[in-house]
N, C-alpha and C positions, 0 to 999 in steps of 0.2 A: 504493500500500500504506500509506503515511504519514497519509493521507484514512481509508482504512479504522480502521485502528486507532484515530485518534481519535475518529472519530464512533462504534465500538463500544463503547470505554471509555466515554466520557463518556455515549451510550445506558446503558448500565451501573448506572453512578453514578446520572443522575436516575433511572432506574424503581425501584433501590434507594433511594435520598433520599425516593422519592414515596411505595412502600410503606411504607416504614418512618415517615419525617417525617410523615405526615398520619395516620396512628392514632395515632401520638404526641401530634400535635398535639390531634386529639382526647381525649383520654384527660384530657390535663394541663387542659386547660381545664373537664372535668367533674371534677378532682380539685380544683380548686382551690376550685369551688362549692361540691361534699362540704365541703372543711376550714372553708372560713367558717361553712354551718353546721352543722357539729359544734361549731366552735368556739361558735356561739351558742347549741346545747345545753348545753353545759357552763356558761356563765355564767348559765343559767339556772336550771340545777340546783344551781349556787351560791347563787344570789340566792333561791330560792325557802328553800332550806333555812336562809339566812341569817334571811329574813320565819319561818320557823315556828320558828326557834329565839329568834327577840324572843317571838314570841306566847306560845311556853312560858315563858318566863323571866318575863315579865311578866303573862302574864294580860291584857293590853290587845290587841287586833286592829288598831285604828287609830291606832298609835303607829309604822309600820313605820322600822327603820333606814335612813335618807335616806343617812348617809355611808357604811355599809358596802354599799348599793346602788350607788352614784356611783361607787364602784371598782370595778363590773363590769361599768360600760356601756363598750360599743366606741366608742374616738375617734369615727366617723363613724358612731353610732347614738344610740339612746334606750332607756331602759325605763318602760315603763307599769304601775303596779300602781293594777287596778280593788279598790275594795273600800266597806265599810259602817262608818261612823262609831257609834260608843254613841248616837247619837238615830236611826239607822235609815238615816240619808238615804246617798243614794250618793254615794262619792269616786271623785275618781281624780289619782295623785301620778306625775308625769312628772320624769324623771332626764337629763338628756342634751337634745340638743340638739333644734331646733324639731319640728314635722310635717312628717316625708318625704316625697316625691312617689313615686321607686320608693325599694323597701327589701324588705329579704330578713327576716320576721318568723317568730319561734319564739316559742310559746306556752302555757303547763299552769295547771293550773287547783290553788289553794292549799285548797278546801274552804271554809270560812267564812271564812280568811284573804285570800279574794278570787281574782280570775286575775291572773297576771304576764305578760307577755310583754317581748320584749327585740326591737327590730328594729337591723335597716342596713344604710347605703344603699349600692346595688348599683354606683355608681359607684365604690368603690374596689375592690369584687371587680374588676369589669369591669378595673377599671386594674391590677391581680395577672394577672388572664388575660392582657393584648396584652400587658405584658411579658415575660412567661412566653414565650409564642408568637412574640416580635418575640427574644428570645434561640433557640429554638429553632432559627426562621429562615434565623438569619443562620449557627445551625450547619451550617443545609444547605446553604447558598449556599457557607460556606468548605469545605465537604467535593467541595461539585460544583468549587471552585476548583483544590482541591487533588488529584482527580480528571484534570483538564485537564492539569495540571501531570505528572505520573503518566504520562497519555496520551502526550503529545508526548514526556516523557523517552523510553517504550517506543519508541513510534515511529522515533525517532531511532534509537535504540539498536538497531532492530532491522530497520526499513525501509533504512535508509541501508548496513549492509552486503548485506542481498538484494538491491538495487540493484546495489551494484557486482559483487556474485558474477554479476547478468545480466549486466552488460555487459563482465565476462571470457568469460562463457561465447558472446556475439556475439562478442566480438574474435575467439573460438577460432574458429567460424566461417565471418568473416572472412578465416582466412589467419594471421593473427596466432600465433603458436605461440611469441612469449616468454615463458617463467615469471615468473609474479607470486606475491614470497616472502611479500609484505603478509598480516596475518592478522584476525582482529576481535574473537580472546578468544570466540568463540560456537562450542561443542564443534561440532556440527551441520554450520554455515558452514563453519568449517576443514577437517571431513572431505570435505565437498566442493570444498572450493577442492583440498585435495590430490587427491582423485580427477582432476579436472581438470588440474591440473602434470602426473599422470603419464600420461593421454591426450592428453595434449599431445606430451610427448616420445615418446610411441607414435608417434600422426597422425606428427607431425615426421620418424619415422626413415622409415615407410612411404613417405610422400609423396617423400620426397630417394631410395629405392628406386626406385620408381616411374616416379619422371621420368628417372630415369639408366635404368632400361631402355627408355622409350620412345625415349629421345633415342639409344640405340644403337642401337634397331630402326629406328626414323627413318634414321639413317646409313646404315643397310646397306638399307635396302630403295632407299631413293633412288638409292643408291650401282649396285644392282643397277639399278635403273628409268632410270639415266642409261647406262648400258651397253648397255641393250635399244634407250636412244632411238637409241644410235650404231650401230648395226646396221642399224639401221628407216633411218636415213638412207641407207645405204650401197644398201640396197633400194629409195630412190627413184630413184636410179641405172641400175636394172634397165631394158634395151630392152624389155621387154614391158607395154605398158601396164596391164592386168590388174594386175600384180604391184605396178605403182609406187601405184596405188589402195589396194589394200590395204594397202600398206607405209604411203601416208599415214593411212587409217585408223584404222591403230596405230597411227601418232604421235601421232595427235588422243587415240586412249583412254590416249597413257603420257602424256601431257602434263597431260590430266585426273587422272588418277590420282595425280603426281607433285603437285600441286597441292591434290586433297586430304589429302593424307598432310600438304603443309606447313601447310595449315589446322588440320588435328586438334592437330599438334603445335604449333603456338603457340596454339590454345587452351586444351591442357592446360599449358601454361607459363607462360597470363596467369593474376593475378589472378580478376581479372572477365571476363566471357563478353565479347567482341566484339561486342555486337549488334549489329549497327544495318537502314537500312530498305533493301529487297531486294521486288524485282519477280518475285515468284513462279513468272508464266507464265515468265518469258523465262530465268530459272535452268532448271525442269525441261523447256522443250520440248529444248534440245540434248539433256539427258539421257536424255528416250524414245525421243527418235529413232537413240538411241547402243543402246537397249534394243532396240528394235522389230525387225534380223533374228535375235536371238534366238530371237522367238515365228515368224518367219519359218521357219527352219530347223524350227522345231518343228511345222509349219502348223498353228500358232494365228495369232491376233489383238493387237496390243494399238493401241486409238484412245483419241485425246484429245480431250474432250469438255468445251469446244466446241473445236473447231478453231483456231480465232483469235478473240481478243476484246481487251477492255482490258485495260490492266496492272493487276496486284496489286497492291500495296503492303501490304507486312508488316513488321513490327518483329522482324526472325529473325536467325538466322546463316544465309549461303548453301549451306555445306558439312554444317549439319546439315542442312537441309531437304533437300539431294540426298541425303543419307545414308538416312536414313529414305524417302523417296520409293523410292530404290532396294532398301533392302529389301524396301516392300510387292509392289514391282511383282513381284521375284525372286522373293519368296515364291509369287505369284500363276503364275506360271509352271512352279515347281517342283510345288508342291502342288494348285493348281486344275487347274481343264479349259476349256474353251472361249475366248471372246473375253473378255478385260480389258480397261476400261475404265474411265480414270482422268478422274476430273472437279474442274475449277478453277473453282471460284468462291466466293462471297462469302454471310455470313450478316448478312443487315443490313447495319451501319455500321461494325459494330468487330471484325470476325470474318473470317478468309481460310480457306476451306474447300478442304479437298484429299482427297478417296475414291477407292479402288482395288476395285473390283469384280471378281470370274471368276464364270464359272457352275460352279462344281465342287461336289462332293457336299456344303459346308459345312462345318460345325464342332461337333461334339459337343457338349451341354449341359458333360459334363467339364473337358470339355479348354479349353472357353471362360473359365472362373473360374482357370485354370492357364496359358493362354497366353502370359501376359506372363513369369511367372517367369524370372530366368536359367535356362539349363541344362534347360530342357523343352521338347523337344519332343514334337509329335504324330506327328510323320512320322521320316523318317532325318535331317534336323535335327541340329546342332549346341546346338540351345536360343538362341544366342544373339541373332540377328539382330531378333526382337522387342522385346526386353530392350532392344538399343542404341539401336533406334531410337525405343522410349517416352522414353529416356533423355536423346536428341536433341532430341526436340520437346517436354519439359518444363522441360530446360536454356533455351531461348527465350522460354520461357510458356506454351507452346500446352498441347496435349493431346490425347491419342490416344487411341482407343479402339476394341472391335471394335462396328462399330453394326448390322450384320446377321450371325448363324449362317448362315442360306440364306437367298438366295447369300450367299457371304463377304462382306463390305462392312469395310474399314478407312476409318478417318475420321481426320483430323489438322485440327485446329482453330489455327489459331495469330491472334494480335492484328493488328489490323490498323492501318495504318497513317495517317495523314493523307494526304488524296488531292491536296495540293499539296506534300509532302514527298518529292523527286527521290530513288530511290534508288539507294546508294554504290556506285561501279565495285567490282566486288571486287579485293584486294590479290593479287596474285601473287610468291610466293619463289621469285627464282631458283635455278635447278635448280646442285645440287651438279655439280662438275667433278671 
């Protein structure tokens, strides 16, 4: 911004210097030519009237006033008066200094008294103009100096608190929710550095709400999830083999489950998102195949395509990408029809590709520009489960989108990772007692 304002002041100043300084310049240097000669109009119409006022007084033509001519020749000229002596023959009486090479000449004609003329030389006009124009000049050079000077003051003056009013409004951002009392005397500035203090202490109060109810719902639901796991155990117990399966199955979905809930909440308690690099397939195949007697019971479908391949590597959190995975799928179960069909792979170089497919009757032009909204659904929907999961995979960088109406098609796009970059065991919080 500091750059800006200078270069548009000072743009400023010279196109104003330029229009203005060079008709100027012009003008003065045709004015100064006008005044030399007028001025040598005038001593000529001096000198002339001087010559006819001898001739009347005297009655002689060829007696002309030599001294009162002499006093009206210009330091750096001459005057010439042509005329006829009493035997007829022609004269001519030179006042001033030699024969000029260039010279600026004015001249009228006396009647019988002869012609006059008065010249001179152009070199000291010339030398009245480049001073004229060398003062001019240099007034415009001190006014573009002084211009510069003007500029950077502004700049300072005005760059230098927009600057820090951004990088309070980053801090806020950031996390940072200290009040900054500092001010910069700029009416404008101030009201927004205060609107800021007092979205601050808003953000501030919600966030410190926020986190104290998750962190209570955290409690109790863990609290509950560690109660169910001591039941579940009690039922691997069971002589009936049937039962002790199922009973371990549910341990496997509270153990997961317990697991994400510890993810979520020290995500929402870090600063900065967790990222780091995570092996896509080998995160969600446990998770379909945790899905898959859902569609079972349902007699639908759901395959993974391809079946087995290389690992992924993406730059994500583990727990949102199951998160969002498991809503499309859920979705696709709830509200589609037929076989779904989630496909892992890769777009290029830098790109980890994840779509969820059904064959169900699609998705309305409407409902398609409205789908993401909180709070909307198409069906008996809560609204939510889109919402969170766009919210998942844009938190990591990716990006979601719906890429076909009919069939459905969800697309989640997320960065990918360097393909000798191992990625991180995920962290496990042990389960509350």
């Amino acid at each position: 911004m500091r750059h800006r304002i200078l270069r548009s002041t000072i743009a400023v100043v010279a196109v104003t210097g330029l229009f203005l300084g060079l008709p100027l310049m012009f003008y003065t240097w045709r004015w100064l030519d006008d005044t030399a000669r007028t001025d040598l109009q005038h001593r000529l119409q001096r000198a002339s009237s001087a010559i006819l006022l001898q001739e009347q007084s005297t009655g002689v033509t060829d007696e002309p006033p030599v001294e009162a001519l002499r006093l009206l020749v210009p330091p750096d000229g001459r005057l010439v008066l042509s005329y006829t002596d009493r035997t007829g023959a022609p004269r001519e009486l030179a006042v001033g200094r030699g024969p000029l090479e260039h010279y600026m000449v004015e001249g009228t004609s006396l009647g019988d008294a002869g012609m006059l003329r008065i010249e001179q030389d152009y070199a000291g006009v010339r030398d009245g103009q480049f001073r004229a124009l060398s003062v001019e000049l240099i007034v415009m050079v001190l006014s573009l100096t002084a211009g510069v000077v003007v500029a950077a003051v502004t700049a300072s003056r005005v760059a230098d608190p927009v600057q820090e009013v951004a990088e309070r409004a980053q801090r806020l951002a950031n996390g940072d929710f200290r009040p900054d009392p500092h001010r910069h005397g700029i009416e404008e500035l101030d009201r927004v550095l205060d609107v800021l203090d007092t979205a601050t202490v808003e953000i501030a109060d919600r966030l410190q709400r926020e986190r104290q109810i998750v962190g209570d719902v955290s409690h109790q639901l863990r609290s509950r999830l560690t109660a169910i796991h001591i039941r579940l155990d009690e039922l691997t117990l069971h002589p009936d083999p049937e039962v002790v399966t199922e009973a371990r199955a549910a341990l496997d979905q509270v153990d997961r489950l317990t697991s994400s809930v510890g993810d979520m909440v020290r995500m929402s308690r870090a600063e900065r998102s967790p990222q780091g690099t995570i092996d896509v397939r080998a995160e969600l195949t446990p998770l379909l195949a945790d899905l898959a007697p859902s569609f079972d019971r349902a007699g639908r479908r759901l395959t993974v395509l391809p079946p087995d391949g290389p690992p992924l590597p993406a730059r994500a959190t583990a727990t949102r990408v199951r998160e969002a995975t498991a809503v499309l799928v859920d979705n696709a179960l709830m509200h589609g029809r037929g076989v779904v069909v989630v496909r892992l792979g890769s777009v290029g170089a830098h790109t980890v590709l994840i779509t969820v497919t059904d064959e169900g009757s699609g998705i309305s032009d409407g409902d398609a520009q409205r789908i993401f909204r909180r709070g909307y659904s198409a069906g008996d929907g809560t609204g939510v489960g889109l919402a969170l999961a766009r919210a998942f995979v844009e938190a990591d960088g990716g990006r979601l989108q719906l890429q076909s109406r009919k069939p459905t098609a969800f697309a989640i796009f997320l960065p990918a990772a360097a393909p000798d970059v191992q990625p991180e065991p995920p962290a496990r919080e042990p389960e509350p007692r």
